[in-house]
N, C-alpha and C positions, 0 to 999 in steps of 0.2 A: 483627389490626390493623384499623382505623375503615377504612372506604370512605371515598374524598374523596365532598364532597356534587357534587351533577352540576352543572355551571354551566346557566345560564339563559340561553339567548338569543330574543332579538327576531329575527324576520323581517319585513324590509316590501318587501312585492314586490305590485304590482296584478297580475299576473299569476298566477290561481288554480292553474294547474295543475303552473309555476314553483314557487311558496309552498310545494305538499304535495309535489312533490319535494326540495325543502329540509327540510321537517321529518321525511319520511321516512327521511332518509337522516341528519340528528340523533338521530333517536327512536331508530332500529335502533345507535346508537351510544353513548346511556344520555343525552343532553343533555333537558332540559326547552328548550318552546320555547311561544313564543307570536305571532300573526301577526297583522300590520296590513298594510291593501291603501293606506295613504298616508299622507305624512307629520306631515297633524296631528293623528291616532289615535296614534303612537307619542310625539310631540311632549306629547301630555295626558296618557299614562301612563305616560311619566318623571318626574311632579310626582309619583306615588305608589309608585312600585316603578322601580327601577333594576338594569337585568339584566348580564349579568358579559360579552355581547357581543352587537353591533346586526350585520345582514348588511341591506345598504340596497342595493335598485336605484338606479339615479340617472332611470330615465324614470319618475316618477310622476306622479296626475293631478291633484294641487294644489299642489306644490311642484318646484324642482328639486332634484335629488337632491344636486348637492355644497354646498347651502345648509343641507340635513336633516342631514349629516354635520358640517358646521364647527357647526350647533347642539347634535348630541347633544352634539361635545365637550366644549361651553361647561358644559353642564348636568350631563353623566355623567361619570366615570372610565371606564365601559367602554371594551371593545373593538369598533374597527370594520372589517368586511367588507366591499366594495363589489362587488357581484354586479349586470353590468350590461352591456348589449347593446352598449354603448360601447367602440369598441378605439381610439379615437386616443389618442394622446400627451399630446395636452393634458389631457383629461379624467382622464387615470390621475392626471398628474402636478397638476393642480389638487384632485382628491378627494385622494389623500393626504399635500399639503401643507395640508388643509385639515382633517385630522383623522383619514384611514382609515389603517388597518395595513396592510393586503393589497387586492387588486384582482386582481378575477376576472372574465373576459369570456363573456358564452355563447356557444354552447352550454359546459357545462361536467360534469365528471364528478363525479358525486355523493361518491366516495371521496376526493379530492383533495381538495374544500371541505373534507368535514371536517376532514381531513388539516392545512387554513390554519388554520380553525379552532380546530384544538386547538394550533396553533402558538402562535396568537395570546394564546389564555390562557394555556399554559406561560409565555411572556414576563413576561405581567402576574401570575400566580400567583394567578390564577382555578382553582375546581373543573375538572379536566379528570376525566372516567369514568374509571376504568382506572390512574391514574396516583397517586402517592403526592402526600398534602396539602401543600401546598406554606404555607401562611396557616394562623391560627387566626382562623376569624371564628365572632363568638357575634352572636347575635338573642337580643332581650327582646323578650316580649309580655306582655299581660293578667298583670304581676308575675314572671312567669318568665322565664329563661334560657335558652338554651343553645349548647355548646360545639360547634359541628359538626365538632370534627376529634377531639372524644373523645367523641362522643356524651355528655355529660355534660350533664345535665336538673338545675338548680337552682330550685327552687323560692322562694316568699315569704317565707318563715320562712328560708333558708340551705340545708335540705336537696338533697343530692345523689342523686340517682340514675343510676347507668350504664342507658344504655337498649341495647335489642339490635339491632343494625344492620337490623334489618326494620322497626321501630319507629322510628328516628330517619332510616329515609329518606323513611317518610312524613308525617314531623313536618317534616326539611326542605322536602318539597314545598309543604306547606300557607304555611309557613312565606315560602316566595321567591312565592307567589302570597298575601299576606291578602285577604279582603273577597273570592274569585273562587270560583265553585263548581266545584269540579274531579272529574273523573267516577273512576268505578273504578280505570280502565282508566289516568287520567295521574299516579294514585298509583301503581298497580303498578308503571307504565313498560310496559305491553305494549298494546300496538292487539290481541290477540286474546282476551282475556279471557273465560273462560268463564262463561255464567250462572249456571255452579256451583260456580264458586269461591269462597268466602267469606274469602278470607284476608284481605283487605284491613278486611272489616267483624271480624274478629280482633284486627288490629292497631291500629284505630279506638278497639275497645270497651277495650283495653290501655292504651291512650294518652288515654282518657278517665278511667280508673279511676285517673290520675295527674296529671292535671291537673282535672279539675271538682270542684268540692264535692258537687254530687250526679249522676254519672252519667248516672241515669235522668234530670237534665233540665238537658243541656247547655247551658251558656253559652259556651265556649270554640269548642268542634270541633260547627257544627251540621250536624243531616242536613238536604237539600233533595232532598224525597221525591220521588221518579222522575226525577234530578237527578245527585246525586251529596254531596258534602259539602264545607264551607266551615269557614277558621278564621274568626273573628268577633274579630278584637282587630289594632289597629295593629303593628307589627311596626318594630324598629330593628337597623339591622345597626352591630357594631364590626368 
């Protein structure tokens, strides 16, 4: 059976050491994640990529935080988290009349977040790790396809190919991140990554061998030498 693809979430928390405990405790969980410390960083990269759930402080330093949530709503379908120093009454109940799912006050336990977290996309039937596919959503790029809940790769011409769940998980990653250069380590899904593991430049050279016309001088999937690598093509989700 297909892995569900991992969902995506956004972190916006100015609070740095907040942030890496939220994404470590995603990461360790199979979630892709990516972090903005306020909210017209998150605000400019939802005109280009739209993640499957937002987790929003409400004390940030250029907006207030249940102004940043009534606008993802405006703009996203995701899901929102409210993770916030804030315990009064009002605050809960104006954040998620204004747009959030869940409200969560700190301090808070890393396991239980994600615990909301995966609550939250179950509802909406977002990728949850671990969990059976709930959606069929396919992404088109540079002419191709594909099916993320059958890993199924259709190319320009019509042609099908099943891919093998190592291959189309790093085809999803590139895939919910285009235009960003993502290192080894956020393809694999491991923060330890050995320098001598090559699997990933394996599954690269796989995945190129099936989408470029020549290989040896990628257009689609590029290296960004001492970097990591980039897909290089707009990306649409159905």
């Amino acid at each position: 059976m297909a892995e569900a693809p991992s969902a995506l979430v956004y972190v916006v928390e100015d609070d740095a050491e907040v942030s890496r405990l939220v994404v470590m405790a995603l990461q360790d969980f199979g979630f892709m994640t990516e972090t903005f410390g306020d909210g017209g960083s998150v605000l400019r990269r939802l005109r280009s990529e739209k993640p499957d759930l937002c987790i929003v402080d409400l004390g940030l330093p250029d907006m207030d935080g249940i102004e940043l949530v009534r606008e993802i709503a405006r703009r996203c379908s995701c899901g929102v988290l409210i993770l916030t120093g804030r315990g009064h009454t009002v605050d809960r109940v104006m954040a998620l009349e204004g747009g959030g799912d869940d409200y969560v006050v700190k301090p808070f336990e890393p396991r239980e977040l994600v615990a909301r977290v995966r609550s939250i996309l179950r509802r909406r039937g977002a990728g949850v790790p671990g969990a059976a596919p709930l959606q069929r959503r396919h992404a088109r790029f540079a002419g191709w396809s594909l099916d993320c809940a059958a890993n199924l790769l259709r190319g320009p011409d019509g042609t099908e190919t099943l891919l093998g769940t190592a291959e189309a998980q790093v085809l999803r990653a590139f895939l919910e991140r285009p235009h960003q250069i993502l290192t080894r380590e956020q393809l694999m899904g491991s923060r330890e990554l050995s320098p001598l593991d090559r699997s990933i430049d394996v599954r690269i050279s796989r995945l190129r061998r099936k989408l470029e016309a020549d290989p040896q001088n990628p257009k689609v999937i590029k290296t960004v030498y001492g970097a990591g690598y980039m897909l290089a093509a707009a990306v649409e989700w159905e």
